[in-house]
N, C-alpha and C positions, 0 to 999 in steps of 0.2 A: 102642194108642190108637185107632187107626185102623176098627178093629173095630168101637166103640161108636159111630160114626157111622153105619156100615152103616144101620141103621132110617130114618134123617134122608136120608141120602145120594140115595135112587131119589126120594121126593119133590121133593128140593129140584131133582135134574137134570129131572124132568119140568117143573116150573116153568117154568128156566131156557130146558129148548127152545121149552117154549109164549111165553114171553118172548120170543127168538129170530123166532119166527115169527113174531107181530105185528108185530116192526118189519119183516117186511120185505113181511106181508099192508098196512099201511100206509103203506108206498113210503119207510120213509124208512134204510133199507139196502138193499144190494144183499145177495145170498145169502152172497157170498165173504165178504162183512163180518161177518158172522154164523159163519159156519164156521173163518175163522181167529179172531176171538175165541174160540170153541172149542176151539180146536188148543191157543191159547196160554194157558188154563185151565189145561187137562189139563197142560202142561209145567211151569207155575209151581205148580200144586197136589200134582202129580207130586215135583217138586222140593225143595219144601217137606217134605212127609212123610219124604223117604228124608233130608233134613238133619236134619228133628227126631229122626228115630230115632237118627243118628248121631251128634250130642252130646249125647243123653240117654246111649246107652252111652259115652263119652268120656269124661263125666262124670260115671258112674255114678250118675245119680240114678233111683230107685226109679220104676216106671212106674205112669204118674198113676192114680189108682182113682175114676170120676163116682160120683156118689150117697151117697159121703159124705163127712161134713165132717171137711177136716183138721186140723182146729181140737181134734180130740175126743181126749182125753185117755184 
């Protein structure tokens, strides 16, 4: 699943640092504030992935397919 983000994924982090940046080009963080909101990203988003893989196989449910509808008969 994780894979199909891959395309979105570099964008969305460039964003995020440029985001990052301004609050602290605009004085209204410190750097640390910014770089542990980072840390703690990457651990909760980290976290997340490795749970969802893990009760998708627990629960053997088929691994989800984007782009098309599941609806389709």
């Amino acid at each position: 699943m994780v894979s199909h983000y891959k395309s979105i994924g570099i964008p969305i982090f460039i964003l995020a640092l440029l985001a990052g940046f301004s609050r602290i080009w605009a004085g209204l963080h410190y750097p640390f504030d910014v770089v542990g909101s980072l840390m703690v990203t990457v651990v909760v988003s980290y976290t997340i992935v490795k749970l969802s893989r893990l009760f998708d196989s627990l629960l053997n449910y088929p691994p989800l397919t984007f782009g098309h509808c599941a609806s389709q008969n």
